[in-house]
C-alpha positions in Angstrom: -174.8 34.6 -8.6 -172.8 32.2 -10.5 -169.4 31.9 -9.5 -167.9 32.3 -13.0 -169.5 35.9 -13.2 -168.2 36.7 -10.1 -164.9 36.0 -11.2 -165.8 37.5 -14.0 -166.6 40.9 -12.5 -163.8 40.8 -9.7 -161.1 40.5 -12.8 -162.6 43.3 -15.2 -162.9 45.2 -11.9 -159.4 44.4 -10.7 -158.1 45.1 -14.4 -159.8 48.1 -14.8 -158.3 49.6 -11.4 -155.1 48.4 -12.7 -155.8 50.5 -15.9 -156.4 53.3 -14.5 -153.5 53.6 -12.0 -151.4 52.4 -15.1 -152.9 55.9 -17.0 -152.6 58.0 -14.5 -148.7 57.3 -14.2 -148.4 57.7 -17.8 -150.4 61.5 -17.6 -148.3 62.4 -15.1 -144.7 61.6 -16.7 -146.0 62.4 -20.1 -147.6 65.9 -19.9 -147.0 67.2 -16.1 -143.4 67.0 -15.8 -143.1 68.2 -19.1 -145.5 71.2 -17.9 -143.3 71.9 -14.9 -139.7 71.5 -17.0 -138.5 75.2 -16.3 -139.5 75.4 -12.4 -137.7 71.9 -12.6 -134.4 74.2 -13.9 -134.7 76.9 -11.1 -134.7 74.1 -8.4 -131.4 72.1 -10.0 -130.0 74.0 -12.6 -127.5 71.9 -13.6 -128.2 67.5 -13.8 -125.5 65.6 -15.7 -124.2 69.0 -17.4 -128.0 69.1 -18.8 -131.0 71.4 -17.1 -132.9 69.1 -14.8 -136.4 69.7 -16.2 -134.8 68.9 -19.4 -133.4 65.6 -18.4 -136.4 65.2 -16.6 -138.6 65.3 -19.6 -136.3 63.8 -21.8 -134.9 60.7 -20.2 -136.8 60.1 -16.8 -140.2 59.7 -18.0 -138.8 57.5 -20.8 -137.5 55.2 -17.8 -140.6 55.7 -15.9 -142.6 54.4 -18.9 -140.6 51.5 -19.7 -140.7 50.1 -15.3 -144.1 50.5 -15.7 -144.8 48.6 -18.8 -143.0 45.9 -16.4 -145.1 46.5 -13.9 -148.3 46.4 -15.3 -147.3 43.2 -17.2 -146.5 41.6 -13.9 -149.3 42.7 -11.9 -152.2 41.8 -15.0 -150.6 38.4 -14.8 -151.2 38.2 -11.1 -154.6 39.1 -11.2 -155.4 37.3 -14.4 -153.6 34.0 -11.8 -156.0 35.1 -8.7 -159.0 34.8 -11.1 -158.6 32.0 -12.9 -157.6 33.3 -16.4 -154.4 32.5 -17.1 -153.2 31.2 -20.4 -151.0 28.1 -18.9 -152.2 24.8 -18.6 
């Protein structure tokens, strides 16, 4: 096997691994804690003189989406740098 397909193949694997961990955040923070909002309530009524599923479901996954933009940007730069397919000279 040439060495460039292997390369080849360990980044699309890498990246798609990334991919999906990146997805499954995003499911989780967009449509599960929104699912769960009104247990959320019960447990902590009262966060920042909002209900906490609200705040939950209005502002956390907001912040969860925007760190893991970050992350992912950081960690398909690393692997795109561990196989060789980087963008700088």
């Amino acid at each position: 096997m040439n060495t460039d397909t292997s390369r080849r193949e360990e980044h699309w694997q890498r990246t798609r691994k990334l991919m999906f961990i990146t997805l499954t955040i995003w499911f989780i923070f967009s449509f599960v804690v929104h699912w769960f909002a009104a247990p959320l309530n019960a447990m902590a009524p009262d966060f920042f003189g909002w209900p906490f599923g609200f705040y939950m479901a209005a502002q956390g996954s907001e912040i969860i989406f925007v760190v893991t933009l970050f992350w992912f940007v950081r960690a398909q730069h690393a692997i795109d740098k561990d196989c060789g397919f980087t963008e700088e000279d």
